[in-house]
N, C-alpha and C positions, 0 to 999 in steps of 0.2 A: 801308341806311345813308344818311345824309340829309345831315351835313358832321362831319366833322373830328371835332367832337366825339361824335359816338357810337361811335367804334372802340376798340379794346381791342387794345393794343399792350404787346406779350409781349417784353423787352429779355434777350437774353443775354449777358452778359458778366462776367469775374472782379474786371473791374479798376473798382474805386467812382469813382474820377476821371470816367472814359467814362460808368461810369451815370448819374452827377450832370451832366455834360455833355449825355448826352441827353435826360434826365429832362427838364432844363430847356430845352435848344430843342426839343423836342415839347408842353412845355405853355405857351411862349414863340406857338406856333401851332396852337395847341385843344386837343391832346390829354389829355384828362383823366383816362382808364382806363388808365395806365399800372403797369404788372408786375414787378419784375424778379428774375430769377435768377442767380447767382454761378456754374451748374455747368450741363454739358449737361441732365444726368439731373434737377438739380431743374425745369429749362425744360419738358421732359417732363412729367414729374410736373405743373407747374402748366397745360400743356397738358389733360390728361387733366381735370382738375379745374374748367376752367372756358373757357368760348369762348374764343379769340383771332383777331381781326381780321389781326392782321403781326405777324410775329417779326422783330426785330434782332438780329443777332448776331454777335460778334464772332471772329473767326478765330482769335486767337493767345491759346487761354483752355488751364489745365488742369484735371483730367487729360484731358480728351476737346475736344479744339479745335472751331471754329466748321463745319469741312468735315465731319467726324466727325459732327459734332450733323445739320447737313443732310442728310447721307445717312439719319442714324435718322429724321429727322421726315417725309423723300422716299419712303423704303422699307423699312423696318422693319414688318414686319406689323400690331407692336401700334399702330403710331403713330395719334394722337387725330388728326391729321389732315393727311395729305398735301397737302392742297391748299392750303394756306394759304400766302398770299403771301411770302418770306422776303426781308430785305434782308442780303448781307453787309458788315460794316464792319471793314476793313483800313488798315493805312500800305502792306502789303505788296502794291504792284498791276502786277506784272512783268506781262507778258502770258498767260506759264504758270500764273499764278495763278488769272487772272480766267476761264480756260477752265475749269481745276478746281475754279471756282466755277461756272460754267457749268453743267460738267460735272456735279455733285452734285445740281443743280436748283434754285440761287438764281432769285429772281425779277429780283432788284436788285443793284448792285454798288456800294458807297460809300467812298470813298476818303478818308482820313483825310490834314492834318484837315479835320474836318468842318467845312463850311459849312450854314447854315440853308435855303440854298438849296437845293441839290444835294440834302439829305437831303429836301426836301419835294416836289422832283422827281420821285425815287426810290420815292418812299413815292406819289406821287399815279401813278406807272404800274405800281406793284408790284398797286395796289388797284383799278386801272379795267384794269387789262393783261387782252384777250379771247384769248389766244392760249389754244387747246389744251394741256393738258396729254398729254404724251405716255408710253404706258408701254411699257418694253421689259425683257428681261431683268435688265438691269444699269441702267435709267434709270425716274426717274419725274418730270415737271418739267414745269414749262412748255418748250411748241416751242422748241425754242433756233435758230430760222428765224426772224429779227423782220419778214420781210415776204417778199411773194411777186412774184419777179421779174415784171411785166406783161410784158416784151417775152421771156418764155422760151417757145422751143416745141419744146425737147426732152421725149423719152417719158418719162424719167427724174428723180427728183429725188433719190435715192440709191441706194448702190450696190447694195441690196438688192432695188428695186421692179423688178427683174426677172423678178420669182416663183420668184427659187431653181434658174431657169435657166442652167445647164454653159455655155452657149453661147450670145453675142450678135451679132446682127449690126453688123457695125462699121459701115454707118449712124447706127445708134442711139448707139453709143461714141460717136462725134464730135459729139452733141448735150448729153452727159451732163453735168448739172452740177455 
């Protein structure tokens, strides 16, 4: 990808106002490939069917809302591609929100309303963002660890990386982060 304009930007949302909104401050700053879909399942569908660079989308959509949609495109078998950067866009930004955005495997978190800024923020570390994706039973996303403490020198970095060991020495407990 070489700037701006060669990405292909996948918009989900029900509501035309927001599309037309985004529509226009993404080709307001390059974006020319722009998508969009009114329903989780047609996002999908136009997933399957053709690349896309970032998905946007919106949380408070029906019948299947913007976390719904995340979790299918994060870990749903069939999905065209888990990896793809996602940004979600909300008024709704309590702080239980934005972990259960987190939590599903957003890349990006955009808060409404939107500014041109903040969205091109969003979108320029949704797209350059190196972190690991990580997979777990119930998670697939990017590290949700956006950086690694330099001054930690505990053995532990969760509460798992014990190897499954009954029993810790309480040394290591009081380094645990």
């Amino acid at each position: 990808m070489a700037s701006i304009s060669d990405i292909h930007v996948l918009m989900v949302d029900d509501n035309r106002e927001m599309r037309f909104l985004l529509r226009c401050l993404l080709r307001a700053g390059g974006v020319i490939s722009i998508t969009e879909a009114l329903t989780a399942s047609e996002g999908i569908e136009i997933m399957r069917a053709q690349p896309v660079d970032l998905v946007i989308v919106d949380w408070m959509m029906q019948p299947v809302d913007g976390l719904a949609f995340t979790r299918m495109v994060r870990c749903a078998g069939e999905s065209p591609n888990p990896y793809v950067p996602l940004l979600m866009v909300t008024a709704h930004t309590e702080v239980s929100r934005v972990a259960m955005a987190r939590d599903a495997g957003v890349s990006g978190f955009v808060r409404k309303p939107i500014s041109a800024r903040i969205l091109y923020q969003r979108m320029t570390a949704a797209l350059t963002d190196m972190r690991a994706f990580i997979r777990t039973d119930d998670f697939l996303g990017p590290d949700r660890r956006r950086g690694q403490a330099l001054d930690y020198a505990g053995p532990f970095r969760r509460e798992t990386d014990h190897g499954g060991l009954d029993t810790l020495d309480l040394d290591d407990v009081r380094w645990r982060a």
